[in-house]
Structure formats: C-alpha cells, structure tokens
TORKOL-4160 file (C-alpha; in steps of 0.2 Angstrom, whole numbers, padded with zeros to 4 digits, m for minus):
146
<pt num="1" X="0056" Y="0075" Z="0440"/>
<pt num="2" X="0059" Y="0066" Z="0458"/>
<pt num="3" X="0047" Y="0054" Z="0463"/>
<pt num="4" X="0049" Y="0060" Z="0480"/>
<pt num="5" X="0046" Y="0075" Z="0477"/>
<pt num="6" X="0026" Y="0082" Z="0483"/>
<pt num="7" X="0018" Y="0090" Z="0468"/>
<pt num="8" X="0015" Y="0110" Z="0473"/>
<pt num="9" X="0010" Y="0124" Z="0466"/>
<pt num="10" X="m0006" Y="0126" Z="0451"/>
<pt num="11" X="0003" Y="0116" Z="0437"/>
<pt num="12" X="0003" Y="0121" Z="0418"/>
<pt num="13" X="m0011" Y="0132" Z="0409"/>
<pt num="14" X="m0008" Y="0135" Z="0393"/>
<pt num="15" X="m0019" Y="0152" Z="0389"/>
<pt num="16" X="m0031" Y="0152" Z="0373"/>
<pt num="17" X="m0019" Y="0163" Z="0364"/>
<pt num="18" X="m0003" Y="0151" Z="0366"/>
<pt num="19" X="m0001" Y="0140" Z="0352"/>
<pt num="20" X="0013" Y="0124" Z="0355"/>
<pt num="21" X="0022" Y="0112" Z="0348"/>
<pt num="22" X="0031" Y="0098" Z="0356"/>
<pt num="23" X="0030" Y="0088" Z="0373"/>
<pt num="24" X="0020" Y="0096" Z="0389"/>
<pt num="25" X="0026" Y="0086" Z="0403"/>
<pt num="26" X="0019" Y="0090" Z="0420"/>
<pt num="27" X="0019" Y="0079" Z="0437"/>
<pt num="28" X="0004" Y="0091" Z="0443"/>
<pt num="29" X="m0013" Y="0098" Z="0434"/>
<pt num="30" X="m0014" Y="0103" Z="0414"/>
<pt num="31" X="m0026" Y="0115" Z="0408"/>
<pt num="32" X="m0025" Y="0119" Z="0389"/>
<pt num="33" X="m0036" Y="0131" Z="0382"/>
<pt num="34" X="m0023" Y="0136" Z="0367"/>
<pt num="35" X="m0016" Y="0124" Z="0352"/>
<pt num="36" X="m0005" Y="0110" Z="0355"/>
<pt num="37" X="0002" Y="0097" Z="0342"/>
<pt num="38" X="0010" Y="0083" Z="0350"/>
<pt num="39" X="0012" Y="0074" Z="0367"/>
<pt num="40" X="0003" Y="0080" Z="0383"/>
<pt num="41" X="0008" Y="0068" Z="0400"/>
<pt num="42" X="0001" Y="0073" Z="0416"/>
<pt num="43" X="0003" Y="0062" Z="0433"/>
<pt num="44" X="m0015" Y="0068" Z="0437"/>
<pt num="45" X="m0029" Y="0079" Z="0428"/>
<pt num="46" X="m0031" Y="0087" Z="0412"/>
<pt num="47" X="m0042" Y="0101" Z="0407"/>
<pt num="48" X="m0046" Y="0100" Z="0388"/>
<pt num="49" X="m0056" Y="0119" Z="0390"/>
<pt num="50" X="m0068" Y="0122" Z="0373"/>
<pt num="51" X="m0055" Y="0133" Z="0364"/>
<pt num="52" X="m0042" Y="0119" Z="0365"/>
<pt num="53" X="m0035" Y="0110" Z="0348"/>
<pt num="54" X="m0025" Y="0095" Z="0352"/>
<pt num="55" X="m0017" Y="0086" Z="0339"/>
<pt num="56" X="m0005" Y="0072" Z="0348"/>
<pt num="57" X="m0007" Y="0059" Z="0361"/>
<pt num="58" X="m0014" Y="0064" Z="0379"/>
<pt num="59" X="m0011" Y="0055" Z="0394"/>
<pt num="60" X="m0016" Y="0056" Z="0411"/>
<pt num="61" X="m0027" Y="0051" Z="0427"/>
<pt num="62" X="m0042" Y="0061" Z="0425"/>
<pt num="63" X="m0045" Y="0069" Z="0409"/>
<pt num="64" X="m0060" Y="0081" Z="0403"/>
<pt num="65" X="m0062" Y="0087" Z="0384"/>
<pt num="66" X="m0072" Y="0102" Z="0380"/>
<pt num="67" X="m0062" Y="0107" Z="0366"/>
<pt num="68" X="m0055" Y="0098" Z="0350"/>
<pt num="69" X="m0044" Y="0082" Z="0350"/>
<pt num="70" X="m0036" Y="0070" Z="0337"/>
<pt num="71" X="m0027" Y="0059" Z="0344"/>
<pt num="72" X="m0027" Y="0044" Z="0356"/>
<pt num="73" X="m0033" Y="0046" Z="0374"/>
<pt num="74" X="m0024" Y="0036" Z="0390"/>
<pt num="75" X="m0033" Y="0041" Z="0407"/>
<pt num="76" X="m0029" Y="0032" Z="0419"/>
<pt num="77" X="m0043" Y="0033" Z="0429"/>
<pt num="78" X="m0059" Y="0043" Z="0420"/>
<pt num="79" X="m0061" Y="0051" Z="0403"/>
<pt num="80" X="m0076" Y="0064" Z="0401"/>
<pt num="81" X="m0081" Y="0071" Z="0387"/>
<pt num="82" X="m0091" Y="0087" Z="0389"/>
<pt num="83" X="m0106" Y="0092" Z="0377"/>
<pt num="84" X="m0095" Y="0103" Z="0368"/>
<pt num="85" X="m0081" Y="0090" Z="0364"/>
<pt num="86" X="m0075" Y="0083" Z="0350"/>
<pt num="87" X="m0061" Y="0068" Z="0350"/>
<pt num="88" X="m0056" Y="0058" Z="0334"/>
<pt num="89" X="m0045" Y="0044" Z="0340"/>
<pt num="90" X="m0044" Y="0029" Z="0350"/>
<pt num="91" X="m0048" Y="0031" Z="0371"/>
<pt num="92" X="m0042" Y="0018" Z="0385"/>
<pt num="93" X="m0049" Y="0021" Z="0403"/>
<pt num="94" X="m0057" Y="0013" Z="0417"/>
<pt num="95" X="m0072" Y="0026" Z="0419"/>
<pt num="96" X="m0079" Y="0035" Z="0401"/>
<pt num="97" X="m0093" Y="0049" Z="0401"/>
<pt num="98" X="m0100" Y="0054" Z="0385"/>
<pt num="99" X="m0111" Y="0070" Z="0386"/>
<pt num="100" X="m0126" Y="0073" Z="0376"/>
<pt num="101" X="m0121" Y="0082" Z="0361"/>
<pt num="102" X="m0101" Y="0077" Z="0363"/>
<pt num="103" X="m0092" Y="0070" Z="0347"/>
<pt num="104" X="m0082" Y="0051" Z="0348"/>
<pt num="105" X="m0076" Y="0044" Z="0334"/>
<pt num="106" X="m0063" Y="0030" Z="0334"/>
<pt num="107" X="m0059" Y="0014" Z="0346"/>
<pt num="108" X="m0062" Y="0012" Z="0364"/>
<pt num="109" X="m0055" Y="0001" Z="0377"/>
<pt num="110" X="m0058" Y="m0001" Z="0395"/>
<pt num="111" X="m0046" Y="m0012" Z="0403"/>
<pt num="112" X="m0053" Y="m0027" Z="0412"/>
<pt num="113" X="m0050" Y="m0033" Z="0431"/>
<pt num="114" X="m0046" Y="m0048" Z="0436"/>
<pt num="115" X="m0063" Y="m0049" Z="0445"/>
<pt num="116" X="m0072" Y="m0040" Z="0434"/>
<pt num="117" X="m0064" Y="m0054" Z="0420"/>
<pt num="118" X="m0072" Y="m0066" Z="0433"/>
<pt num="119" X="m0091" Y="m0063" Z="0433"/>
<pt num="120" X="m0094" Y="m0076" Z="0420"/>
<pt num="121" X="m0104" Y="m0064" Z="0406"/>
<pt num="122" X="m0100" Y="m0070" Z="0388"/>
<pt num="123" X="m0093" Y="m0060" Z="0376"/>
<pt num="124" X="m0101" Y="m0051" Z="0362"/>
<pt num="125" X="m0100" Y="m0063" Z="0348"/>
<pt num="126" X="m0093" Y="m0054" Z="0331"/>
<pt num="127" X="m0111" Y="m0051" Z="0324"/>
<pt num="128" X="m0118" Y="m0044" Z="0339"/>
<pt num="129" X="m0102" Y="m0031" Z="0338"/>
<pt num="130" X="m0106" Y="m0026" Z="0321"/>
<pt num="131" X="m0122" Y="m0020" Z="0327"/>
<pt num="132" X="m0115" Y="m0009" Z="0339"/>
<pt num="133" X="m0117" Y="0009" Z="0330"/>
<pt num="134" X="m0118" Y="0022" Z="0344"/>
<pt num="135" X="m0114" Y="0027" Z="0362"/>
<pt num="136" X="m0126" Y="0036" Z="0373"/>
<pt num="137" X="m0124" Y="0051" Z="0384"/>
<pt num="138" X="m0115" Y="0041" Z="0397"/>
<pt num="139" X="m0101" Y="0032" Z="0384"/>
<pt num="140" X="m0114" Y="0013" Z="0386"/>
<pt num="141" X="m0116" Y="0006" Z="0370"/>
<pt num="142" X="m0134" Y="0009" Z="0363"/>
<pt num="143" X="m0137" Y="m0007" Z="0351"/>
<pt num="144" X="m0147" Y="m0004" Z="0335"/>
<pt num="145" X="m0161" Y="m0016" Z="0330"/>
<pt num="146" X="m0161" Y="m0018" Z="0312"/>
C-alpha cells in the first residue's frame, strides 16, 4: 500500500459467519464479527463486534472489543473494552476503558511522555504493586487494603 495514497471507501468487515486464518491487513477501518486466528493491523480503528474470536495479535489506533480476544493488544491511541469483552493477553495504549462487566486478564502498559515522565510522582515501590489486584470500570487501578 502507498503512503500517498488517501484511504477510501468502508474498509474490511469480516461477517459473523466468516471464519480466517492468517494476516488481515488494512490501511482503512476493520470490523470483525467472525473468527480470526492470527495477525489483524489496521492504520486506524478496529471493531472487535460481540460475536468476534480473535486468536493472534491486534494492532491499531483505536481499537473497541466486545467480542473475545487472546492475544496482545497495540492501540495506538485508545483501547475500550465494552461490557461484553473479554481479552487474555497483554495491552499497550495511551487511553484504556474498561467497562463494568468486561473481562482483562494479562499485562498492561501505557507508554509514558516525556512530560508526563517529568511531573515528579514516584513510582509504585514493588510492594505496593503486589497489591494491585483489580481494575475498575474505567481501566485505573483500584488497590486492595489487606
């Protein structure tokens, strides 16, 4: 694909009864609502719709689960995890959202500006980590008293 090329048209959906496997690559929007096993890349959003099983890689700008995915998540920009999603893996973005009722389980990093570096909080010392058990409905980390 040419990067000087403008991205037309709707993009890829893959349809609920459409089952994959290999690599999706597409420069515009994904929507999945079949099966996929292995890598999905988009240059901008993808559509994880609640009939969707991903197993593989995702990466993207903007990425919404509502459906099933196991795997590591790369969004660019925002990951959202609807109330029906469920994703067992690790995550890397800058903006996460974790639903009531969504599922999370694995590692996940949020990279850190040079300015945000630079606001002078401390770091969580390693026993205050381990006492990091759950997230919220908005992806913050709710630490448990014991």
């Amino acid at each position: 694909m040419s990067k000087d090329r403008p991205i037309a048209g709707p993009g890829t959906v893959v349809g609920s009864n459409v089952v994959l496997t290999g690599i999706l690559r597409d420069a515009g929007d994904v929507a999945i609502h079949g099966k996929i096993e292995g890598e999905i890349t988009s240059e901008r959003t993808i559509l994880i719709g609640e009939t969707a099983e991903i197993k593989g890689p995702i990466s993207g700008q903007i990425i919404t689960v509502a459906g099933f995915v196991k795997g590591s998540i790369d969004a660019g920009q925002k990951l959202e995890i609807m109330p029906t999603g469920k994703v067992y893996g690790s995550i890397s973005t800058r903006e996460l959202i974790i639903r009531s009722g969504a599922i999370f389980v694995g590692k996940s990093t949020m990279p850190v500006e040079d300015e945000v570096a630079d606001t002078g909080e401390e770091e969580l010392d390693e026993s205050a980590k381990s006492d990091i058990h759950s997230f919220d409905s908005v992806g913050q980390a709710v630490i448990e008293d014991e």
